[in-house]
N, C-alpha and C positions, 0 to 999 in steps of 0.2 A: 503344575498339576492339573491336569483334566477333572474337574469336579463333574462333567457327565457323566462318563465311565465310571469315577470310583461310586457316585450315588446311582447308576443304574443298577449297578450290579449287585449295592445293600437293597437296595429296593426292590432287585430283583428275588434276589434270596430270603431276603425277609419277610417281603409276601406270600412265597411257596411255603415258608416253617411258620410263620403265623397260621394261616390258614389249614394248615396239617393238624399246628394243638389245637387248634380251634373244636377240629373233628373229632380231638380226644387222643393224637397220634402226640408220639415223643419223638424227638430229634434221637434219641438214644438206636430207634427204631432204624435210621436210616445212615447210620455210621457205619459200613460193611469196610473195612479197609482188604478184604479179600476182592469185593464187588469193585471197590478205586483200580486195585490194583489190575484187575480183566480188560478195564475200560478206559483207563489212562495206557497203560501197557500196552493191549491191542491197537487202540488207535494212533498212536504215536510210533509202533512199528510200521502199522500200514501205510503211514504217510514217507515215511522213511524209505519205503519200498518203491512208490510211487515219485518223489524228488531223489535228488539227489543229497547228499549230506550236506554239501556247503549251501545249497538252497535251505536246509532246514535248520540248519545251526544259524544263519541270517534272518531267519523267521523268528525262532526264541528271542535272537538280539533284538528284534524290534517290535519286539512284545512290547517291550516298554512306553515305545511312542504311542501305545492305546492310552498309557494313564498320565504319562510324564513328557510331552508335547511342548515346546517356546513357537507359540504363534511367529510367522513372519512377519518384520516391523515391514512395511510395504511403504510406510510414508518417509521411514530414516532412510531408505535406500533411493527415494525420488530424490529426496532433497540434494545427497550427496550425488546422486547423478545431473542432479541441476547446477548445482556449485561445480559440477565437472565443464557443462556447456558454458559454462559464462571465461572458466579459464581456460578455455579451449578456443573459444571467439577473437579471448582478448590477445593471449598468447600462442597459441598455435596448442596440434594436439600431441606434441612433441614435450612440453610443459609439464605434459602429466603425467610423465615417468617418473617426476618424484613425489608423487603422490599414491604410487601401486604399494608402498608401503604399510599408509594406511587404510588400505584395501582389504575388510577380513578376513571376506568370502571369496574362497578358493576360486569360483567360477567367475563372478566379475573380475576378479584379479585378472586371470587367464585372458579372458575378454579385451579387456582396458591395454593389458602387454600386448597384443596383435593390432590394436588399434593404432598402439603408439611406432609401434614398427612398418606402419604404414599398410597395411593388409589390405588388400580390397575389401569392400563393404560386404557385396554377394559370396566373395573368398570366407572371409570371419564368419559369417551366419551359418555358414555350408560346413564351417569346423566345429562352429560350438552348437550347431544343431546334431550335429553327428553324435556328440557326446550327449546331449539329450536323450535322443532317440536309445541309446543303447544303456542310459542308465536307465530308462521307462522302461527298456523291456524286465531288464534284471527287476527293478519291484514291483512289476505286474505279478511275479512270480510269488513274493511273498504273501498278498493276499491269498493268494490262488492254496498256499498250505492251510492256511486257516478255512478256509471254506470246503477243503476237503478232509482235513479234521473233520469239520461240520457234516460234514456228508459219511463217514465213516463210525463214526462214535453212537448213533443210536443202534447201529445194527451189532456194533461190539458188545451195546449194551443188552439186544436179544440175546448174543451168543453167552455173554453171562448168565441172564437168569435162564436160560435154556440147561445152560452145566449145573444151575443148583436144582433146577428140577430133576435133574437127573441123580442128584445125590437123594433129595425128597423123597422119589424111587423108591430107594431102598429101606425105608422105612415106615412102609402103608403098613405094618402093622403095630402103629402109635399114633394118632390119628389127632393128638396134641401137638405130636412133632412136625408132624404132614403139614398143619397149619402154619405152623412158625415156620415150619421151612420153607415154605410160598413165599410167606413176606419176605422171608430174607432175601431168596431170589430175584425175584422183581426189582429191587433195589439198586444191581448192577442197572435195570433198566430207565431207572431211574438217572443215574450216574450218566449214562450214555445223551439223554434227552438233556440236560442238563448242559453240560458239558458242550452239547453241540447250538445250543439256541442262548445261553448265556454267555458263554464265552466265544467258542470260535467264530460263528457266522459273523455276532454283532464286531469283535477285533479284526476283523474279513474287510467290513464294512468301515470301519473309523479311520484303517490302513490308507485305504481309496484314498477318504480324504484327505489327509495328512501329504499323503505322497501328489495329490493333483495341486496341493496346496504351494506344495516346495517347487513342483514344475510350474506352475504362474508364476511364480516368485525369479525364477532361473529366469524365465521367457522376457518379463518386465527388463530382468538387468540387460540381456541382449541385446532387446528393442532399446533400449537405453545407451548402450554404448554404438548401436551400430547408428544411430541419430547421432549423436556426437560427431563422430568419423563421418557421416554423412554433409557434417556442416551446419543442421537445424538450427533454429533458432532455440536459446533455450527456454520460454516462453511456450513454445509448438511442444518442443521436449517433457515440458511438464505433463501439456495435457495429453500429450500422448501415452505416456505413462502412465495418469491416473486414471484411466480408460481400462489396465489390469487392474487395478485398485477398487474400482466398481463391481469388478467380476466377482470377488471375493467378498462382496456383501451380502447380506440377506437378504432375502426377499421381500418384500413391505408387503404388510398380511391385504388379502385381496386382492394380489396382483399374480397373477398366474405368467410360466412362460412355460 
């Protein structure tokens, strides 16, 4: 579970309705489910229009990796890539065909099987870069729906309260009603802003990481097997690897790059 996401977003909303009653407003005020349904409806068609379906049904799917994310162990995958160069030195890298079994991840697996089949070093890279390359582009795509959500959803949320002004209209001869009927409408606009700066941008943004996270993660085993089949020492092997290992650290406060 992501405890950022799910406390941003209490904190997100909690701060905007706190500080609403604060003003003397009531939540009750800003419950329009005609106003959801203008702004969720609209912008989830417009995105629809703009991707294609199987792009945006993969989007909803990995909605989830905003809140529910398994960090990549980065140092279980060195070791077992270290344990791989020492029986590769000792025994040849032919040895390690009976160990693809216990190999979780689909793409090291892949990896480690061409290695063992004897593949040129420059040959293997150039195969399992390919599949890199082509699964980056397909989740470059999934951010790109959320952020266009984001870019969509406050102006659905004009065309909302624009339609309730227009119902408003019709009733300037009750000048109680006129008033209530503002707030009401605005409220889609409300929905729309919301909508696009609480949810989709910032899930736009967390996507990024998650997915650049799983490509260093891929890039490590790579660099990792193709050391191996190269011969490395595994020693060299290590540090070579923990060299992705650092990229994935924080930044130590003060220190700019």
């Amino acid at each position: 579970m992501d405890k950022s996401s799910f406390g941003g977003i209490l904190l997100a909303i909690g701060g905007i309705l706190t500080g609403m009653m604060l003003e003397g407003g009531k939540i009750g005020q800003i419950l329009q489910p005609t106003a959801a349904m203008i702004v969720f409806g609209g912008t989830f068609g417009a995105v629809m229009v703009q991707f294609p379906l199987a792009t945006v049904v993969s989007a909803v799917k990995n909605m989830a990796m905003v809140f529910f994310s398994k960090e990549p162990d980065g140092e279980a995958v060195v070791r077992q890539l270290v344990m791989f160069a020492n029986k590769a030195r000792r025994s040849g890298i032919v040895s390690l065909d009976q160990d693809l079994d216990s190999v979780p991840d689909p793409f090291m697996k892949q990896a480690l099987m061409l290695a063992v089949d004897g593949t040129d070093p420059a040959e293997l890279r150039k195969i399992m870069q390919l599949y890199l390359d082509t699964r980056g582009e397909a989740e470059e795509r999934i951010p790109q729906v959320f952020e266009s959500a984001g870019g969509f959803s406050p102006t659905i949320g004009i065309i909302g309260a624009i339609l309730g002004l227009i119902q408003v209209m019709q009733h300037l001869d009750n000048i109680a009603e006129v008033g209530r009927g503002i707030a009401v409408a605005f409220v889609a606009t409300i929905y729309g802003l919301g909508l696009a700066n609480i949810i989709c941008l910032p899930s736009a943004g967390k996507l990024k990481i998650r997915f650049r996270e799983e490509h260093l993660h891929k890039e490590l085993m790579l660099e990792g097997v193709i050391a191996i089949l190269e011969g490395m020492n595994p020693r060299m092997v290590e540090l070579k690897l923990k060299t992705f290992l650092a990229e994935q650290q924080e930044v130590p406060e003060g220190v700019q790059t």
